[in-house]
Backbone as ProteinMPNN parsed JSONL, in Angstrom:
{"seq_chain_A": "XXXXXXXXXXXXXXXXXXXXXXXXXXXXXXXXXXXXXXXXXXXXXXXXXXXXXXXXXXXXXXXXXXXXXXXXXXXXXXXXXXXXXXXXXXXXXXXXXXX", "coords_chain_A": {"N_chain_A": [[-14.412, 0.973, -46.461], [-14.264, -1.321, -44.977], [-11.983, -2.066, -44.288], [-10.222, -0.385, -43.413], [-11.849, -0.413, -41.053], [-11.339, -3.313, -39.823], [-8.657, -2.819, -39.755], [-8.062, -0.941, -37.582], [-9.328, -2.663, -35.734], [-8.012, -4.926, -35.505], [-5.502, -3.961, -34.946], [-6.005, -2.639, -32.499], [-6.527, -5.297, -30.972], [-4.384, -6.468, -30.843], [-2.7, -4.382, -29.4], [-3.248, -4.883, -26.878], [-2.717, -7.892, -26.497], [-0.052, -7.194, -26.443], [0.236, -4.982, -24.296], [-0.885, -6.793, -22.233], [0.892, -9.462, -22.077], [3.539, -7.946, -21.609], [2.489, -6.8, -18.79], [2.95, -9.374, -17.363], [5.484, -9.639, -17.708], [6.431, -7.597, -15.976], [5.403, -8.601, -13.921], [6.797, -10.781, -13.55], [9.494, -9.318, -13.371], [8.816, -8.683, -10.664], [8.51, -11.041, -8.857], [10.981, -12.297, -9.347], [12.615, -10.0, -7.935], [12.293, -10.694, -5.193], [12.808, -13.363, -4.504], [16.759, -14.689, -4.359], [17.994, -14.641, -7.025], [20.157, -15.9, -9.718], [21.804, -13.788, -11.392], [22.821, -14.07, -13.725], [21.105, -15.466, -15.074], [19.563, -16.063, -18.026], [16.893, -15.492, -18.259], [16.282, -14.007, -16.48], [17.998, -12.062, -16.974], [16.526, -11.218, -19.42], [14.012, -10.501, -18.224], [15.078, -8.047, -16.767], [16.765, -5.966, -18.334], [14.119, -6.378, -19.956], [12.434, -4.661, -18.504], [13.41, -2.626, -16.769], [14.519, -0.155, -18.341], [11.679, 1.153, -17.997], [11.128, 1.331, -15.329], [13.343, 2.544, -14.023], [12.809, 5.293, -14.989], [10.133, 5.617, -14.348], [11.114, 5.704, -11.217], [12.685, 7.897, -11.338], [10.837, 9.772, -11.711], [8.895, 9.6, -9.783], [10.168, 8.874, -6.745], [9.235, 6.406, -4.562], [9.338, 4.767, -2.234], [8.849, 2.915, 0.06], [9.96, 1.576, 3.336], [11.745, -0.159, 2.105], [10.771, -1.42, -0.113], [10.079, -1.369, -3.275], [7.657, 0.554, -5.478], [7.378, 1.137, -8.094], [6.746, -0.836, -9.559], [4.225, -2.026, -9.593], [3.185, 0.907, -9.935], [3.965, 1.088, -12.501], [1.614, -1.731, -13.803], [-0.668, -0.138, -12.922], [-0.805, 1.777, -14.926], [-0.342, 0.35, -17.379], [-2.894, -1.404, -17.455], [-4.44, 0.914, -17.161], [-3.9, 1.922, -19.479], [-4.772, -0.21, -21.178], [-7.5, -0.512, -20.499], [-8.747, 2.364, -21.471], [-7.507, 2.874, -23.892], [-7.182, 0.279, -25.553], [-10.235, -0.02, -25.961], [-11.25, 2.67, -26.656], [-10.292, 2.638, -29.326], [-11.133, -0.233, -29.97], [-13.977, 0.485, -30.212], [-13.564, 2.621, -31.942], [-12.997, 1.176, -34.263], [-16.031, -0.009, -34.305], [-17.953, 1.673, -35.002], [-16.767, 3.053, -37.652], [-17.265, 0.547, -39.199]], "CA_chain_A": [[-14.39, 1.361, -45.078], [-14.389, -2.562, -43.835], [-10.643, -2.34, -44.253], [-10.207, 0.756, -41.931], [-12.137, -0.977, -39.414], [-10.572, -4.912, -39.563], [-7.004, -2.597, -39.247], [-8.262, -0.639, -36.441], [-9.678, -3.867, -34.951], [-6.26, -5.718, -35.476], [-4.774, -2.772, -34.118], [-6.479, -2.913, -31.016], [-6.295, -6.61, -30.586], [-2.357, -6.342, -30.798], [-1.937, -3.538, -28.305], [-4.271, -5.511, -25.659], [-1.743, -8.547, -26.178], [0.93, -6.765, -26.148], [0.201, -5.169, -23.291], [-0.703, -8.16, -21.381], [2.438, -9.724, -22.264], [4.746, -6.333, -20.784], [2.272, -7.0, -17.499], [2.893, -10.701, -17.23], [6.892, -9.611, -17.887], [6.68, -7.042, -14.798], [4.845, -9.544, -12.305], [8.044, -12.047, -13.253], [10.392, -9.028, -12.42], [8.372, -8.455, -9.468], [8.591, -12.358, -8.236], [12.459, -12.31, -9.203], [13.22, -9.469, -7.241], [11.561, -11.22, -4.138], [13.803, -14.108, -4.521], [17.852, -14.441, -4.721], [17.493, -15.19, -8.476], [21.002, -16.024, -9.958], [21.58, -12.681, -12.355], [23.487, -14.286, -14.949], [20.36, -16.357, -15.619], [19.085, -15.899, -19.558], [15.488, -14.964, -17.974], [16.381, -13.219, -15.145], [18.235, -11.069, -17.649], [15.863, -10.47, -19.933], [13.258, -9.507, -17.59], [16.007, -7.158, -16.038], [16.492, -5.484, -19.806], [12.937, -5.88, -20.673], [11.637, -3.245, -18.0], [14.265, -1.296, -16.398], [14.373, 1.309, -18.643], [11.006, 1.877, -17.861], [11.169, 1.692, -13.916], [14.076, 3.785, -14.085], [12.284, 6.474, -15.268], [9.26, 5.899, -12.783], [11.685, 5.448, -10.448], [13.373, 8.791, -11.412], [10.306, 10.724, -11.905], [8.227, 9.141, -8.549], [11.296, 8.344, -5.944], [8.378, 6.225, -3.843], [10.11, 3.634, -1.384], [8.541, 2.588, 1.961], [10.366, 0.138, 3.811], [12.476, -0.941, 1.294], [10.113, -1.619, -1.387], [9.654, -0.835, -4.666], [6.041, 0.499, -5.85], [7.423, 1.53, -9.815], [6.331, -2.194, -10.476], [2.804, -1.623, -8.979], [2.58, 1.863, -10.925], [3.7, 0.402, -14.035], [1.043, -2.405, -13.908], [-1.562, 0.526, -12.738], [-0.678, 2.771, -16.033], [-0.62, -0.417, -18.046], [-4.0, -1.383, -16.681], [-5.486, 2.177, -17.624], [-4.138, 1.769, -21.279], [-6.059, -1.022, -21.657], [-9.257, 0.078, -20.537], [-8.966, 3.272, -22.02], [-6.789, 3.099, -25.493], [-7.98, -0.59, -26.65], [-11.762, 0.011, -25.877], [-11.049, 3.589, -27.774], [-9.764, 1.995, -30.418], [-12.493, -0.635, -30.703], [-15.354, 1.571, -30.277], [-13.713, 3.884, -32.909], [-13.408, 0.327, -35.289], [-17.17, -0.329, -34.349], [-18.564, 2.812, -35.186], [-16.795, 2.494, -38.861], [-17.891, -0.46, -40.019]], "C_chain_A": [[-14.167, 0.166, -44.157], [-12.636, -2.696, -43.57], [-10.088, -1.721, -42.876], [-10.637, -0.131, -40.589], [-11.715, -2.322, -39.047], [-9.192, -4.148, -39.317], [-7.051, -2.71, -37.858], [-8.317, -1.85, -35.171], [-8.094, -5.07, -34.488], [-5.482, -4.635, -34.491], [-4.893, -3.215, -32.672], [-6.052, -4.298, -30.555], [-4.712, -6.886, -30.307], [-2.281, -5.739, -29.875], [-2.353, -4.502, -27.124], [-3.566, -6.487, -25.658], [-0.727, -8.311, -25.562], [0.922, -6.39, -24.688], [0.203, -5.841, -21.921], [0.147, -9.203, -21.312], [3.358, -8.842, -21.142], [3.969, -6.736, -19.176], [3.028, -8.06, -17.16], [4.991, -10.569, -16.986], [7.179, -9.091, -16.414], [6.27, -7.615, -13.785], [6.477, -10.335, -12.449], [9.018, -11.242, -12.633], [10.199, -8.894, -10.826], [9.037, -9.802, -8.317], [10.228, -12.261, -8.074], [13.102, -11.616, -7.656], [12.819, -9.81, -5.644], [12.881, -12.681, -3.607], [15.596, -13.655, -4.835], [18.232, -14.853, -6.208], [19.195, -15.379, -8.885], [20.963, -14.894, -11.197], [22.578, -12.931, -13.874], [22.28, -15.271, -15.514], [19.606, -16.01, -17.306], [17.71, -14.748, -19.131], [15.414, -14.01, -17.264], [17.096, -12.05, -16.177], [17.431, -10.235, -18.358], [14.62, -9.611, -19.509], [13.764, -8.181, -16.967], [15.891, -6.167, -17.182], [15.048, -5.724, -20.206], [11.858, -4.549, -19.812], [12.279, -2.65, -17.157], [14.617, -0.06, -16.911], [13.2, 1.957, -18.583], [10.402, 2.261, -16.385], [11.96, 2.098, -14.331], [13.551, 5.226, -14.115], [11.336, 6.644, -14.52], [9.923, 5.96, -11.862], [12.334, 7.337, -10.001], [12.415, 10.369, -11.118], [9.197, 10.887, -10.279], [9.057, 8.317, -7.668], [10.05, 7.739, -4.233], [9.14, 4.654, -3.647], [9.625, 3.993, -0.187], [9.162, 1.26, 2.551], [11.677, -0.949, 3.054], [11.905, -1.729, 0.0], [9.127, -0.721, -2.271], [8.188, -0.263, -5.115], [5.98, 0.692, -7.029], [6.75, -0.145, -10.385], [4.68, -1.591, -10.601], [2.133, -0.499, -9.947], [2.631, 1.73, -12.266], [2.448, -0.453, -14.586], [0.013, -1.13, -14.141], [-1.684, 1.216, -14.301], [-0.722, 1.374, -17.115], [-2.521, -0.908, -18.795], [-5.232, -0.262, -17.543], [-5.141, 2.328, -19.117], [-5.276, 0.645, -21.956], [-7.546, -0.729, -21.641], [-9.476, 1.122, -20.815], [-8.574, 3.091, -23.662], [-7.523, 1.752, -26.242], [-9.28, -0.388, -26.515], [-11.972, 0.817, -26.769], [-11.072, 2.998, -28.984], [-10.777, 1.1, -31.14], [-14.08, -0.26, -31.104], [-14.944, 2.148, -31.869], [-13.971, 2.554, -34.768], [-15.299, -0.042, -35.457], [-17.994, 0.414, -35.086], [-18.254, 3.38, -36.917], [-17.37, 1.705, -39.314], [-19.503, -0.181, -40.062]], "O_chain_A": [[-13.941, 0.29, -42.954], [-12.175, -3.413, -42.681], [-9.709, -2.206, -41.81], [-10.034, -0.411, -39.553], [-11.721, -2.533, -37.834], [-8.425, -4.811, -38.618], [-6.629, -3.573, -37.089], [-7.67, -1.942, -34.128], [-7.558, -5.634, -33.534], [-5.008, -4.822, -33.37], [-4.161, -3.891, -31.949], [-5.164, -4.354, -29.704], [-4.205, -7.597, -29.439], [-1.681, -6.386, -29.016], [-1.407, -4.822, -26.403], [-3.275, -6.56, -24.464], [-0.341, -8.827, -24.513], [1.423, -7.141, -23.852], [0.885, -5.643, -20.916], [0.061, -9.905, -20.304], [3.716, -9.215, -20.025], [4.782, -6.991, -18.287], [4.013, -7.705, -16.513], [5.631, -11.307, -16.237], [7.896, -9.734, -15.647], [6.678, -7.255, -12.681], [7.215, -10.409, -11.467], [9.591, -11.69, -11.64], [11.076, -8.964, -9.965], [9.757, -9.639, -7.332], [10.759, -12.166, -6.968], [13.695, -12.154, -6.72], [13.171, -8.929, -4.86], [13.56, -12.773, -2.584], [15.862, -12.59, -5.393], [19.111, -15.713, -6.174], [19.762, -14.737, -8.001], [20.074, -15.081, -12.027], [22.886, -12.135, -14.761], [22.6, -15.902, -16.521], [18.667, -15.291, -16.964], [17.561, -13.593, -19.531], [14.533, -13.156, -17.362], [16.54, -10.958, -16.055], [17.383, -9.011, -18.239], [14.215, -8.56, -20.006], [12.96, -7.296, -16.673], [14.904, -5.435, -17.102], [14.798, -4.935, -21.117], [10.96, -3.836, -20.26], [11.543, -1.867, -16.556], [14.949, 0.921, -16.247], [13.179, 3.134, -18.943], [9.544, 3.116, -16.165], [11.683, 2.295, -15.514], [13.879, 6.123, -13.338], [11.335, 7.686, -13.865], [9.192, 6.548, -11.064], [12.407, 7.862, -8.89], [12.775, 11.455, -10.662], [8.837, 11.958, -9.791], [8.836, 7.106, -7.681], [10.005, 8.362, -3.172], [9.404, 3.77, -4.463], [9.838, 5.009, 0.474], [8.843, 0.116, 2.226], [12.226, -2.002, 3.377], [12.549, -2.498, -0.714], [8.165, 0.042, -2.178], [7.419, -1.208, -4.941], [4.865, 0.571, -7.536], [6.378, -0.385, -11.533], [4.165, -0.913, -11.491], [1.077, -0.634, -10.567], [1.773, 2.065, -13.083], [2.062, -0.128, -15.709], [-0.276, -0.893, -15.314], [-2.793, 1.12, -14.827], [-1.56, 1.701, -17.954], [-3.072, -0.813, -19.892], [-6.275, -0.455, -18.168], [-5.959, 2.792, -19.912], [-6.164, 0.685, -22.808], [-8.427, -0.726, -22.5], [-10.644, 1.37, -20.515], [-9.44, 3.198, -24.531], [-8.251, 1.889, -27.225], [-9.671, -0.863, -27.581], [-12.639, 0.455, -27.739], [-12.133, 2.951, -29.607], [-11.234, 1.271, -32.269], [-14.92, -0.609, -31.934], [-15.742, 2.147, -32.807], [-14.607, 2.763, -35.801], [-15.793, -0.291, -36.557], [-18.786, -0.151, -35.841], [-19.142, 3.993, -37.51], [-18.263, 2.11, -40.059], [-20.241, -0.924, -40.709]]}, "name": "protein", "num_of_chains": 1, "seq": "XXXXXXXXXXXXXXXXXXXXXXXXXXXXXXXXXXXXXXXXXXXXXXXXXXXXXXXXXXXXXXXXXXXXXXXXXXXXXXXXXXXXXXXXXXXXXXXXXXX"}
């Protein structure tokens, strides 16, 4: 059963990176898009390709613009945010409660 729960535990510990990584990605598009960023830049790309297909879809599904700015960053972070403190805590609770 210690196996189950060192996965679980790994498990968890991975998503909670991960996650915090994908935030840390959407604050940089955030900053970019603030600045005139040069769009052929390596970084500036990949932050462009690393979360536009998933604003897009907030974008598509919550068409929320005041002023001329964006809030899909903001709700991304928010839904990020609530995975963490819901799914990895889940997750480690459910490893705790094995072992």
């Amino acid at each position: 059963m210690f196996v189950v729960n060192n996965f679980m535990s790994a498990v968890a510990q991975l998503l909670d990176f991960l996650l915090t990584v994908y935030m840390w990605i959407i604050i940089g598009r955030a900053v970019i898009s603030w600045v005139n960023a040069d769009p052929y830049n390596p970084i500036v790309r990949f932050l462009y390709e690393a979360t536009e297909p998933v604003l897009s879809r907030i974008r598509r599904w919550l068409p929320i613009q005041l002023g001329g700015i964006d809030f899909s960053p903001m709700l991304l972070i928010l839904a990020l945010m609530f995975l963490q403190s819901f799914l990895v805590q889940t997750l480690r609770q459910l490893a705790m409660r094995m072992g």
